[in-house]
PQR file of N, CA, C, O and H, with PARSE charges and radii, in Angstrom:
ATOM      1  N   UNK A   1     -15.997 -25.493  -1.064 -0.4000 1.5000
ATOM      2  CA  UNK A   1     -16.976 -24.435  -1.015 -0.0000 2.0000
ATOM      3  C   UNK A   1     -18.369 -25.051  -1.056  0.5500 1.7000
ATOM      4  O   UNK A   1     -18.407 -26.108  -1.687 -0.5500 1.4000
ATOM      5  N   UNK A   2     -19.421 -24.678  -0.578 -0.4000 1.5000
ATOM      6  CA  UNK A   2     -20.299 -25.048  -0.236 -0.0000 2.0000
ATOM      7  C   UNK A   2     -21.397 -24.600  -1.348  0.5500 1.7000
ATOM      8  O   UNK A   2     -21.072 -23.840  -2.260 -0.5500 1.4000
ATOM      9  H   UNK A   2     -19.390 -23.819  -0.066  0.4000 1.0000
ATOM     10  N   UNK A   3     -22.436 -25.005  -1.248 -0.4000 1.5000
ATOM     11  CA  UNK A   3     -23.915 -24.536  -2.161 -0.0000 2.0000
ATOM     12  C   UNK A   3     -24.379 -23.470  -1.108  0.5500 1.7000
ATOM     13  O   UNK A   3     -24.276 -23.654   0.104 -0.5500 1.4000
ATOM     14  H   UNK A   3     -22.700 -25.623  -0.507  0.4000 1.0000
ATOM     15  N   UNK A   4     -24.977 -22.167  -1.769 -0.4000 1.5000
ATOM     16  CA  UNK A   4     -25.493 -21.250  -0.704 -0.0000 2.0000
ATOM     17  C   UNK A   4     -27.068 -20.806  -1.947  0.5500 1.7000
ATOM     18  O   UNK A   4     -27.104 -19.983  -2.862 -0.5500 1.4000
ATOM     19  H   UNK A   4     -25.060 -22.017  -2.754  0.4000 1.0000
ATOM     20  N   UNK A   5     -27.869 -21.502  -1.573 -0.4000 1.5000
ATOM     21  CA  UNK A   5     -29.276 -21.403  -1.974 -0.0000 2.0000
ATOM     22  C   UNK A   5     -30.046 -20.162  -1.122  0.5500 1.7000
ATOM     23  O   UNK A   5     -29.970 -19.907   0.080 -0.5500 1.4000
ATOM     24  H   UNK A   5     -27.840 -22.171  -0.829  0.4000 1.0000
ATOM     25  N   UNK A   6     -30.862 -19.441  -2.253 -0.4000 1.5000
ATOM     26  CA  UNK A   6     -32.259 -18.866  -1.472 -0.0000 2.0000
ATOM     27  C   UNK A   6     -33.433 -18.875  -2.405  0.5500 1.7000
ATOM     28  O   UNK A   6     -33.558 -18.635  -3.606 -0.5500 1.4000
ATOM     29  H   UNK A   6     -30.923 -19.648  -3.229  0.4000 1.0000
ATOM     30  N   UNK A   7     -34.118 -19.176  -1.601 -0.4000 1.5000
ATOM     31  CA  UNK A   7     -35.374 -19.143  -2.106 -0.0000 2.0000
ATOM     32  C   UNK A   7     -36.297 -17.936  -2.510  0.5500 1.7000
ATOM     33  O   UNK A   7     -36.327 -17.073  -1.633 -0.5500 1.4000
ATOM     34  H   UNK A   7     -34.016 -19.371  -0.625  0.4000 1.0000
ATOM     35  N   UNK A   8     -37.202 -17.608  -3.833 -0.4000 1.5000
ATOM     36  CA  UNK A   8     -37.474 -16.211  -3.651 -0.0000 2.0000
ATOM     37  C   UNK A   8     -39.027 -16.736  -3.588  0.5500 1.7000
ATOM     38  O   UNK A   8     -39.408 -17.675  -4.287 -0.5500 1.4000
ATOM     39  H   UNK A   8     -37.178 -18.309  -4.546  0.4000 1.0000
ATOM     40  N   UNK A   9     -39.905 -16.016  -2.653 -0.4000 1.5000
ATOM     41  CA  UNK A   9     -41.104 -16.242  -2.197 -0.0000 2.0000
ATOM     42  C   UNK A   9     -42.084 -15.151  -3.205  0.5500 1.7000
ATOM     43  O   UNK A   9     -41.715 -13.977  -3.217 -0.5500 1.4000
ATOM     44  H   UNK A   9     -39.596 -15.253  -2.086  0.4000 1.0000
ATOM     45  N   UNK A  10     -42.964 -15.421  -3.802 -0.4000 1.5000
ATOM     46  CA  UNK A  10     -44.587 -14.225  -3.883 -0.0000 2.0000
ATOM     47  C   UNK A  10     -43.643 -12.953  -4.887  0.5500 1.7000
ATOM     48  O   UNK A  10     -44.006 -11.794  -5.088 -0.5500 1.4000
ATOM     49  H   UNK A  10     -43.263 -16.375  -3.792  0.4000 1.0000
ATOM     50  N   UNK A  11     -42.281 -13.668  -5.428 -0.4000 1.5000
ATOM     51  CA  UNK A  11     -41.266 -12.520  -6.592 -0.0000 2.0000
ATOM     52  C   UNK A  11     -41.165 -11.481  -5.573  0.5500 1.7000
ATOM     53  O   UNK A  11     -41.688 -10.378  -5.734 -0.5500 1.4000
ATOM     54  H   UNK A  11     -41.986 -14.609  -5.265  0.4000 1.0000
ATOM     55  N   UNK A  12     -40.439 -11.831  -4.421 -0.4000 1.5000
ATOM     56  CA  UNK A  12     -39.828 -10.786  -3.267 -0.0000 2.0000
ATOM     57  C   UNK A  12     -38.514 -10.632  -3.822  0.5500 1.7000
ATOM     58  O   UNK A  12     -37.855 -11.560  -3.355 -0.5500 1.4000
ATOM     59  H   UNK A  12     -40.014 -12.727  -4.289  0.4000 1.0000
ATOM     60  N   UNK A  13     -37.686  -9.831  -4.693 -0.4000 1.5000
ATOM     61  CA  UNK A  13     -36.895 -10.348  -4.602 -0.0000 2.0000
ATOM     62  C   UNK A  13     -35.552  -9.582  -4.010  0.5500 1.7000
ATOM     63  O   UNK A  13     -34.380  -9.955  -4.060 -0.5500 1.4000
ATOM     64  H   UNK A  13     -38.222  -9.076  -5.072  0.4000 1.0000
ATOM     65  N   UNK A  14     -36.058  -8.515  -3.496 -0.4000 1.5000
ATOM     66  CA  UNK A  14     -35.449  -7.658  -2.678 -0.0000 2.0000
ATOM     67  C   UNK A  14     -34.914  -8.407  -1.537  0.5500 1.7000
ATOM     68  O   UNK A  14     -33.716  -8.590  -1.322 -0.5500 1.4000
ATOM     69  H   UNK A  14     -37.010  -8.212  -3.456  0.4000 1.0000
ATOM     70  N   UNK A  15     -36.108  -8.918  -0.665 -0.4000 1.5000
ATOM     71  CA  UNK A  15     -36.011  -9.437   0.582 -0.0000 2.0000
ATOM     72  C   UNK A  15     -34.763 -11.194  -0.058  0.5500 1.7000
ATOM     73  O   UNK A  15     -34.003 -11.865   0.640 -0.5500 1.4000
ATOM     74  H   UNK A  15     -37.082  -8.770  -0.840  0.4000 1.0000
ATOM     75  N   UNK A  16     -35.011 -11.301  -1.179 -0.4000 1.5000
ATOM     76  CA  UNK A  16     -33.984 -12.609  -1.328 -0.0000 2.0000
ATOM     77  C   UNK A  16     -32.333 -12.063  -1.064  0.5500 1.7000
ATOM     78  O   UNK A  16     -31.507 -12.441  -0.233 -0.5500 1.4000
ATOM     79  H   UNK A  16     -35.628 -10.756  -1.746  0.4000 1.0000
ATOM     80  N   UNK A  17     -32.235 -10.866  -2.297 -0.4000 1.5000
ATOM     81  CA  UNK A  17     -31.195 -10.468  -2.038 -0.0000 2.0000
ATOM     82  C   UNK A  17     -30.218 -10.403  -0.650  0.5500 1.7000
ATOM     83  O   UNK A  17     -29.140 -10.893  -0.314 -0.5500 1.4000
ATOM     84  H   UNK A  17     -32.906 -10.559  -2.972  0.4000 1.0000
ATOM     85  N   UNK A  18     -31.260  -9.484  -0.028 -0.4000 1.5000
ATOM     86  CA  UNK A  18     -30.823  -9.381   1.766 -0.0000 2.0000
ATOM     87  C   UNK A  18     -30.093 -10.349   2.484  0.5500 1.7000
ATOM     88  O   UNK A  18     -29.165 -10.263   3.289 -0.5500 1.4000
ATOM     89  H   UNK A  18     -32.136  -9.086  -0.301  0.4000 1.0000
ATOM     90  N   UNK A  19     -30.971 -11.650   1.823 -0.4000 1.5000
ATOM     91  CA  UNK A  19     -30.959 -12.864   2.366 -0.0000 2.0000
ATOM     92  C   UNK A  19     -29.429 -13.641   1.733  0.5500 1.7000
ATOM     93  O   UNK A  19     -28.564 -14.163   2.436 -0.5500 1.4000
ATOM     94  H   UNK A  19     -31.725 -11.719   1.170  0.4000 1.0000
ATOM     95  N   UNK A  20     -29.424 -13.545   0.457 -0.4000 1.5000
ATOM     96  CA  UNK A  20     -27.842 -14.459   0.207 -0.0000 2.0000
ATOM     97  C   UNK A  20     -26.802 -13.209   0.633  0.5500 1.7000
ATOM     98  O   UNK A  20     -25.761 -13.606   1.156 -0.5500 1.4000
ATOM     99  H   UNK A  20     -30.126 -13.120  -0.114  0.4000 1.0000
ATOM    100  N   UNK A  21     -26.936 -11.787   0.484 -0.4000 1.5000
ATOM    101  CA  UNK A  21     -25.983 -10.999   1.215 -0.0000 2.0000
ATOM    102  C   UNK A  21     -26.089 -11.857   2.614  0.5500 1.7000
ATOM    103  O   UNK A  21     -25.246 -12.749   2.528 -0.5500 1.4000
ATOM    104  H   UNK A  21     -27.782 -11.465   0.059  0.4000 1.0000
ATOM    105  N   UNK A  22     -26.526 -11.912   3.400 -0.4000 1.5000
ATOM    106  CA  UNK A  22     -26.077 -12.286   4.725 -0.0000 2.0000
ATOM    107  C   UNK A  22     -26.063 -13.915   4.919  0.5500 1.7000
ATOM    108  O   UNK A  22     -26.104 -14.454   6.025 -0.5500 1.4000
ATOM    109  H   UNK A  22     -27.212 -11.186   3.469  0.4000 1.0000
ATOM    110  N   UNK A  23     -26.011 -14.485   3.898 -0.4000 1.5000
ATOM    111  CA  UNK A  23     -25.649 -15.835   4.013 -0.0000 2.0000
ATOM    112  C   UNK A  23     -24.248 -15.710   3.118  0.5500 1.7000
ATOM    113  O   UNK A  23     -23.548 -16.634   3.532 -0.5500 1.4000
ATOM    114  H   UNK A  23     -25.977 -14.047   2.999  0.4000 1.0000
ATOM    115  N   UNK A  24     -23.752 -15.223   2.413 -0.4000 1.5000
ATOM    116  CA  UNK A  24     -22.468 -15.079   2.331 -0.0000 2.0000
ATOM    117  C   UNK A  24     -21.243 -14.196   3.042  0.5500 1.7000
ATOM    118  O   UNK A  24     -20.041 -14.424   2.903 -0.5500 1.4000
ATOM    119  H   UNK A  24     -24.321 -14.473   2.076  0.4000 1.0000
ATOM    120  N   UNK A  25     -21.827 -13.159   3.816 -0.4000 1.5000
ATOM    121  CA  UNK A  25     -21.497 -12.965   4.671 -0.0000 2.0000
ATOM    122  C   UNK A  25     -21.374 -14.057   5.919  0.5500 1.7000
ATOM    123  O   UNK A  25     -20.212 -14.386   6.158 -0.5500 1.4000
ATOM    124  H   UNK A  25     -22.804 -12.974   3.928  0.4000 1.0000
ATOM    125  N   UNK A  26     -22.039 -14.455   6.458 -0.4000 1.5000
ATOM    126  CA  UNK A  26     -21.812 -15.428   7.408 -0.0000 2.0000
ATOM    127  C   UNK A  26     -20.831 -16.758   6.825  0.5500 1.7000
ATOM    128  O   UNK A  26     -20.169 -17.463   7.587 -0.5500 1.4000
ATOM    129  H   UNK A  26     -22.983 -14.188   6.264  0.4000 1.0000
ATOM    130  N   UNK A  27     -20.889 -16.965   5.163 -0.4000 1.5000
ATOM    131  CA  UNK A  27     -19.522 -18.156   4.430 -0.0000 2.0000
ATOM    132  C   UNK A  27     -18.353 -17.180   5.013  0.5500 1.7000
ATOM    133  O   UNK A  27     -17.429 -17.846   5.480 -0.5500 1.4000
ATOM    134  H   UNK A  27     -21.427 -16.393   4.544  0.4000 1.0000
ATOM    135  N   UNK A  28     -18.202 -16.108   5.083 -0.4000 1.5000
ATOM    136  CA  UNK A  28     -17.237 -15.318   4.791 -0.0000 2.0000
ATOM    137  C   UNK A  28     -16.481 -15.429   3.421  0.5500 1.7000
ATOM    138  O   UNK A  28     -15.266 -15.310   3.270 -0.5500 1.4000
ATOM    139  H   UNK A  28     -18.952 -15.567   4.704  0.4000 1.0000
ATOM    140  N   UNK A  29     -17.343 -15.661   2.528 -0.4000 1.5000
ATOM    141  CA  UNK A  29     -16.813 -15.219   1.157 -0.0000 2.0000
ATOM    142  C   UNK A  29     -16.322 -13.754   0.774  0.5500 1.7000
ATOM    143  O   UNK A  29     -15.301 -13.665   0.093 -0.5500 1.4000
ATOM    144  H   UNK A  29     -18.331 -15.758   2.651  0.4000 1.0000
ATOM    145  N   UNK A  30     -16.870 -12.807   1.099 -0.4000 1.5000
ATOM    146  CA  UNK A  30     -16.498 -11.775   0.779 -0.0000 2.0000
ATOM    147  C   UNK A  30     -15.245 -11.325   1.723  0.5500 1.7000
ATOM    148  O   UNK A  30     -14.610 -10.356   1.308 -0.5500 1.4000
ATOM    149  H   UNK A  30     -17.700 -12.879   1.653  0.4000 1.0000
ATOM    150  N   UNK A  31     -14.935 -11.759   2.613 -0.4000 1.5000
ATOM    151  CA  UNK A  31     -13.708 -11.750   3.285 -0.0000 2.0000
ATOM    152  C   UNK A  31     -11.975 -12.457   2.692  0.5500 1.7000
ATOM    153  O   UNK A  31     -10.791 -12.119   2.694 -0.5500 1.4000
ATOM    154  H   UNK A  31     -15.450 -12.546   2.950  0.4000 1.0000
ATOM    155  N   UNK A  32     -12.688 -13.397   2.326 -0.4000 1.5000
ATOM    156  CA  UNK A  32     -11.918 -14.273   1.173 -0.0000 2.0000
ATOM    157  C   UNK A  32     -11.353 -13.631  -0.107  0.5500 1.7000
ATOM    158  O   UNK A  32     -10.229 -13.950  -0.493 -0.5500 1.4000
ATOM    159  H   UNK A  32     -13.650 -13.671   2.325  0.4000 1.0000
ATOM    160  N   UNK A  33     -12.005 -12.851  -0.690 -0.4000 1.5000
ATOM    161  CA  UNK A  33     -12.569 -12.305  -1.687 -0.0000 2.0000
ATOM    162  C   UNK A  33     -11.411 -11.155  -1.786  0.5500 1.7000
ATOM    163  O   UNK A  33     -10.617 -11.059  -2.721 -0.5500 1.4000
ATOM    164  H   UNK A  33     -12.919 -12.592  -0.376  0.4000 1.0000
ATOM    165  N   UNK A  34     -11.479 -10.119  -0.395 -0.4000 1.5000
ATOM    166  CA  UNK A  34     -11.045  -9.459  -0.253 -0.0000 2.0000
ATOM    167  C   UNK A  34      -9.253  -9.411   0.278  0.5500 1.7000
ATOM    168  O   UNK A  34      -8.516  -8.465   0.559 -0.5500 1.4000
ATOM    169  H   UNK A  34     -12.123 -10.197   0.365  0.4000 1.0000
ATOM    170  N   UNK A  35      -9.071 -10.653   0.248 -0.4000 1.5000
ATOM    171  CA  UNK A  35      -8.098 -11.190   0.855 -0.0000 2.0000
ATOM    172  C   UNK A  35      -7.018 -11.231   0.066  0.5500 1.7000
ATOM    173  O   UNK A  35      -5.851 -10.877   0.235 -0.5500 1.4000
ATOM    174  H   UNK A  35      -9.669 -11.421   0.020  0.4000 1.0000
ATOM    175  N   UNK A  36      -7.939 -12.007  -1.348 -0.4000 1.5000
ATOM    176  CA  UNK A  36      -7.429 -12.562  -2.247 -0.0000 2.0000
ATOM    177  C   UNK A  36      -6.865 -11.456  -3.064  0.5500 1.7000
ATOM    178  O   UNK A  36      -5.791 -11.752  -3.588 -0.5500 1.4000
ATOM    179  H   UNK A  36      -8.887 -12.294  -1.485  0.4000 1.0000
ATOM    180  N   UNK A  37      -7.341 -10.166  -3.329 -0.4000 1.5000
ATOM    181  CA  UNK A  37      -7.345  -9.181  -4.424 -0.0000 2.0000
ATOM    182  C   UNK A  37      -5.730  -8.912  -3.971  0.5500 1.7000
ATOM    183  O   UNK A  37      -5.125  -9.575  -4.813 -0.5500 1.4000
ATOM    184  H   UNK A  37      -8.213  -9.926  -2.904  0.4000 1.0000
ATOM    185  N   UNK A  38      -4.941  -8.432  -3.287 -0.4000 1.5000
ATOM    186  CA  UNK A  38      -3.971  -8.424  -3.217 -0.0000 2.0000
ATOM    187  C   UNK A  38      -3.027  -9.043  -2.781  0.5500 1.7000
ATOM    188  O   UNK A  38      -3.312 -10.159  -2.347 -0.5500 1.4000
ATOM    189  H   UNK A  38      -5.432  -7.893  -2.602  0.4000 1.0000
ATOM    190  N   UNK A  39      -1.325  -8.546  -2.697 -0.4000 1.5000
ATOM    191  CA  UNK A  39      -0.972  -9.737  -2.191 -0.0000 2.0000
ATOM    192  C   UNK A  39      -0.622  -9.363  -0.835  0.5500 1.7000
ATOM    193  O   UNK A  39      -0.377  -8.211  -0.476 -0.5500 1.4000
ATOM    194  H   UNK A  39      -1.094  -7.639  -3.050  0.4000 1.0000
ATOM    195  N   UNK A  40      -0.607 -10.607   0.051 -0.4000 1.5000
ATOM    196  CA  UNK A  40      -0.573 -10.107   1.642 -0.0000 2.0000
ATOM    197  C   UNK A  40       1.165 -11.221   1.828  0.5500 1.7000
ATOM    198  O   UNK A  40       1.565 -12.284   1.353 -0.5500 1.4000
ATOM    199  H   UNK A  40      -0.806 -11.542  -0.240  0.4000 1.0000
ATOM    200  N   UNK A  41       1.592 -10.409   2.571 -0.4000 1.5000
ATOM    201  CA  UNK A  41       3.364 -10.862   3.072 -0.0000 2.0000
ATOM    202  C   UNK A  41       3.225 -12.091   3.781  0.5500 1.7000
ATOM    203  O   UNK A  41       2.185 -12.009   4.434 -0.5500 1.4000
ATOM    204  H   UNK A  41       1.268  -9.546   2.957  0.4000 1.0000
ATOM    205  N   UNK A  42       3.880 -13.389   3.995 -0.4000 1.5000
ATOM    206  CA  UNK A  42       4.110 -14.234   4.640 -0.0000 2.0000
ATOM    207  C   UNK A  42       4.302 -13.773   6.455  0.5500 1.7000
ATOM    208  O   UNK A  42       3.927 -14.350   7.476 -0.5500 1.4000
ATOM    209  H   UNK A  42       4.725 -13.456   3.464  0.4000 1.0000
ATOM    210  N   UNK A  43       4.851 -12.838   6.292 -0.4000 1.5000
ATOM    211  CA  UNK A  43       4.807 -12.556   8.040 -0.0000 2.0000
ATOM    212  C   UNK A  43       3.059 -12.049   8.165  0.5500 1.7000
ATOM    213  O   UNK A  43       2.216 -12.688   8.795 -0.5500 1.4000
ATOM    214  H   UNK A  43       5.156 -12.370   5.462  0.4000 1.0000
ATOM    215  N   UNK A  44       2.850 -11.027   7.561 -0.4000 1.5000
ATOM    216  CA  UNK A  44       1.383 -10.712   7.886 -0.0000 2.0000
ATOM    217  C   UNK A  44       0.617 -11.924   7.828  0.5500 1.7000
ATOM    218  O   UNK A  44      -0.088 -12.104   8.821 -0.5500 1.4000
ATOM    219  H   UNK A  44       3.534 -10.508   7.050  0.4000 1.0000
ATOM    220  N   UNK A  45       0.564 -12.756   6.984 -0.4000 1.5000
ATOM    221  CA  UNK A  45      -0.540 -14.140   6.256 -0.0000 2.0000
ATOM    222  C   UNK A  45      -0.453 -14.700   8.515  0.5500 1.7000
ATOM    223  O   UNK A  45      -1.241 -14.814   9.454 -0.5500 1.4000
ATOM    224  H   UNK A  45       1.136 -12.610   6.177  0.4000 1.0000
ATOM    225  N   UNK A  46       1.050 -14.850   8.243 -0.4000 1.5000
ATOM    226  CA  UNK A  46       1.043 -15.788   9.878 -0.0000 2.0000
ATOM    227  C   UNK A  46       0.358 -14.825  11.065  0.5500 1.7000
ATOM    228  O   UNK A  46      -0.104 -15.393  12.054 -0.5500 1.4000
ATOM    229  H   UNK A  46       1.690 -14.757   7.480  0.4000 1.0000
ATOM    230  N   UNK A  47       0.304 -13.598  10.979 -0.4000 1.5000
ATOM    231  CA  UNK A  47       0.228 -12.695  11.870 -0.0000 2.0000
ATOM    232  C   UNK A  47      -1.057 -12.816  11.862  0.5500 1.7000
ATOM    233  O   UNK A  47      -1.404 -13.367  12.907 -0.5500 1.4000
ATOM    234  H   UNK A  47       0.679 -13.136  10.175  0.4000 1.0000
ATOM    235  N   UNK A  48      -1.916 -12.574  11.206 -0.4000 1.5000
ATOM    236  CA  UNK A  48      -3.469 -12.922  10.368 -0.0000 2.0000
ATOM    237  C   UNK A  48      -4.069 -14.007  11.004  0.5500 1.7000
ATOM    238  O   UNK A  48      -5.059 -13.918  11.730 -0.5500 1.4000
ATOM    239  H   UNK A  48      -1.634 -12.127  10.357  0.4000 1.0000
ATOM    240  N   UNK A  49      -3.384 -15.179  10.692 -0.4000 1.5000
ATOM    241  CA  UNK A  49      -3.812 -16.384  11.196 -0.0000 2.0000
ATOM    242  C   UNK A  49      -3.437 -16.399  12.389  0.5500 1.7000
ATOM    243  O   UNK A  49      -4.515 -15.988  12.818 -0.5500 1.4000
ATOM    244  H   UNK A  49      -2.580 -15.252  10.102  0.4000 1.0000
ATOM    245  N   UNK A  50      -2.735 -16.539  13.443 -0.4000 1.5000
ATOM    246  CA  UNK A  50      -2.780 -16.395  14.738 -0.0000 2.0000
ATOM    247  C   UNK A  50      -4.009 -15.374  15.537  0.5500 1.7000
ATOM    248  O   UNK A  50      -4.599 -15.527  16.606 -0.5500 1.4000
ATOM    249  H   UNK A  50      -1.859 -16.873  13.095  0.4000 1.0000
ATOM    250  N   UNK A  51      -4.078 -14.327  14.525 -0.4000 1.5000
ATOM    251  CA  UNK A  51      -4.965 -13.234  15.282 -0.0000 2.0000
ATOM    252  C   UNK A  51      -6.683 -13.935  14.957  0.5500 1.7000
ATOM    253  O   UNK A  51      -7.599 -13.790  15.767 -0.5500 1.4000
ATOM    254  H   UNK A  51      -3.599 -14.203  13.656  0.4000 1.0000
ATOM    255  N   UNK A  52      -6.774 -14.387  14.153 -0.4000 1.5000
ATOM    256  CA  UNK A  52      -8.249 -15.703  13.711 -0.0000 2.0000
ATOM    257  C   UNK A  52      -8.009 -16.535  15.083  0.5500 1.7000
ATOM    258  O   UNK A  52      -8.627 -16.339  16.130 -0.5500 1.4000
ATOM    259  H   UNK A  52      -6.029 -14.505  13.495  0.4000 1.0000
ATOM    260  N   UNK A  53      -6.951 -17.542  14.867 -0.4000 1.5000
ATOM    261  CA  UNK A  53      -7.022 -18.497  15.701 -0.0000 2.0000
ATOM    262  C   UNK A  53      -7.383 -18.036  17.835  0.5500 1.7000
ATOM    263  O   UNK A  53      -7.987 -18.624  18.732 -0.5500 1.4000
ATOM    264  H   UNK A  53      -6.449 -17.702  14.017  0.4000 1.0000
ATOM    265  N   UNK A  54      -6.766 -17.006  17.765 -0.4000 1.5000
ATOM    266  CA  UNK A  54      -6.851 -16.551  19.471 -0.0000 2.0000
ATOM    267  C   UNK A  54      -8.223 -15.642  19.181  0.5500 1.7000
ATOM    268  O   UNK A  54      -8.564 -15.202  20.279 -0.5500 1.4000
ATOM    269  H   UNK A  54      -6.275 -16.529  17.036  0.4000 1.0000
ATOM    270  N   UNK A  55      -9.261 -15.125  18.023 -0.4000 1.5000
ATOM    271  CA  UNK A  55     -10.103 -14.703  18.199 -0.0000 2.0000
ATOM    272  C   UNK A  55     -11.038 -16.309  18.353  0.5500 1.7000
ATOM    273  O   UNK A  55     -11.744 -16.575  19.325 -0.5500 1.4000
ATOM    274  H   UNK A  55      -8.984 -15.483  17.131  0.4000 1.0000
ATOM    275  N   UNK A  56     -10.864 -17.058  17.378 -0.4000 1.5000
ATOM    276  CA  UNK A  56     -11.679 -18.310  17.575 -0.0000 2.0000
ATOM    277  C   UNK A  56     -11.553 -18.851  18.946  0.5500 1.7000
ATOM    278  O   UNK A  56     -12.622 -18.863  19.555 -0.5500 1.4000
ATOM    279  H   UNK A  56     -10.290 -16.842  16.588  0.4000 1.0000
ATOM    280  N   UNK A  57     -10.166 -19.461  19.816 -0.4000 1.5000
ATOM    281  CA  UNK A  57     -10.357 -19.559  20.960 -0.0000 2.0000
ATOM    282  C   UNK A  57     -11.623 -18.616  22.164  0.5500 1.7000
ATOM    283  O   UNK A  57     -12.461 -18.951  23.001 -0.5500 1.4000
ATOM    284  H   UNK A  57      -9.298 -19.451  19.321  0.4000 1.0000
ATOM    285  N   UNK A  58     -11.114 -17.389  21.612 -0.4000 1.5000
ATOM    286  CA  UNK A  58     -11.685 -16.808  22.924 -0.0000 2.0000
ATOM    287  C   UNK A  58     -13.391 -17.098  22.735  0.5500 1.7000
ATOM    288  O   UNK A  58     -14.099 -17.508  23.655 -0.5500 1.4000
ATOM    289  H   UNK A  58     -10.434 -17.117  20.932  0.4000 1.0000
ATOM    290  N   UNK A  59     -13.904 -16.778  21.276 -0.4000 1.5000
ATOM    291  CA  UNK A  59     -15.114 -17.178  21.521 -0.0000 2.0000
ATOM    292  C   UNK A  59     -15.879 -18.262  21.786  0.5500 1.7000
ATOM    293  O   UNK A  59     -17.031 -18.193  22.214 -0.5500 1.4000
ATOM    294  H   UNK A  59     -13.328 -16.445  20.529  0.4000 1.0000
ATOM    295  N   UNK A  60     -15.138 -19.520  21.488 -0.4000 1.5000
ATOM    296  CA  UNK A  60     -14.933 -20.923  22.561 -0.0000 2.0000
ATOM    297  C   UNK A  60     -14.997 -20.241  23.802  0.5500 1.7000
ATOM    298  O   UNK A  60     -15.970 -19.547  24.099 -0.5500 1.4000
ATOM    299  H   UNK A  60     -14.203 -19.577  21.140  0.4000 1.0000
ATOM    300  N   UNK A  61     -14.370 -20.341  24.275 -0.4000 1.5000
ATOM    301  CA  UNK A  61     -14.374 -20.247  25.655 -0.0000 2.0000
ATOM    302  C   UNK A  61     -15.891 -19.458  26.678  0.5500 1.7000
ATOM    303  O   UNK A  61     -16.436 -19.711  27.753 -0.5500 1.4000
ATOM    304  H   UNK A  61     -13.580 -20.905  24.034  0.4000 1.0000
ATOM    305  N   UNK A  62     -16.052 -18.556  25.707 -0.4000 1.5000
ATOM    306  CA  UNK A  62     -16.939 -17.923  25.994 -0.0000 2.0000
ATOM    307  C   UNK A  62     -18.142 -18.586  25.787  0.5500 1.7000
ATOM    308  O   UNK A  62     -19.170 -18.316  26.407 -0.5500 1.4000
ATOM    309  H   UNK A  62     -15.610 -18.350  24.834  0.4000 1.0000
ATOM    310  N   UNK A  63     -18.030 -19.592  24.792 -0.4000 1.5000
ATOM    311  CA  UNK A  63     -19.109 -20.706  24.805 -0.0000 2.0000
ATOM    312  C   UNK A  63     -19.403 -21.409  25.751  0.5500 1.7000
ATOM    313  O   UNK A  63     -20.558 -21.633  26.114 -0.5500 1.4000
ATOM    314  H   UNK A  63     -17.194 -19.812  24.289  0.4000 1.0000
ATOM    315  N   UNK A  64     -18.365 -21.855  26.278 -0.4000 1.5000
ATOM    316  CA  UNK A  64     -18.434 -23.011  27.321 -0.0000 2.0000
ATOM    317  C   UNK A  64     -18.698 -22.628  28.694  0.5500 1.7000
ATOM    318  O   UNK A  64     -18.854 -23.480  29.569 -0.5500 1.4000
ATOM    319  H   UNK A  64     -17.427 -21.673  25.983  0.4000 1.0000
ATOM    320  N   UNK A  65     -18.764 -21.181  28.958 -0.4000 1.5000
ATOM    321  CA  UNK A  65     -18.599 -20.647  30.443 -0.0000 2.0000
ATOM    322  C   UNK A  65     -19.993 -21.134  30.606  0.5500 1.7000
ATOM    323  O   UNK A  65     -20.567 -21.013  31.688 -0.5500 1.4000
ATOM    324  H   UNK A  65     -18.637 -20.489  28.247  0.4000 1.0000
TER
END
């Protein structure tokens, strides 16, 4: 897991908030998070991960065009 820093500028600290919400959003911690709270079936877990992996391909691909 990584360090996820923000900086708060002039005691903004609204605008900080905003800011680690969407930098942990983009860790996908809260996805994790949510993952974790229950328990998910070995067929779903694989079903899950295949459906990540062919979403990650495609947006490769879509990179490279």
């Amino acid at each position: 897991m990584k360090d996820i820093q923000v900086r708060v500028i002039e005691n903004d600290l609204e605008k900080a908030m905003r800011i680690l919400k969407k930098k942990i959003q983009n860790d996908g911690l809260f996805k994790r998070l949510k993952l974790k709270k229950s328990y998910e079936k070995p067929s779903e877990y694989r079903r899950r991960k295949e459906r990540e992996a062919c979403r990650r391909k495609k947006i490769a691909a879509s990179r490279n065009r």
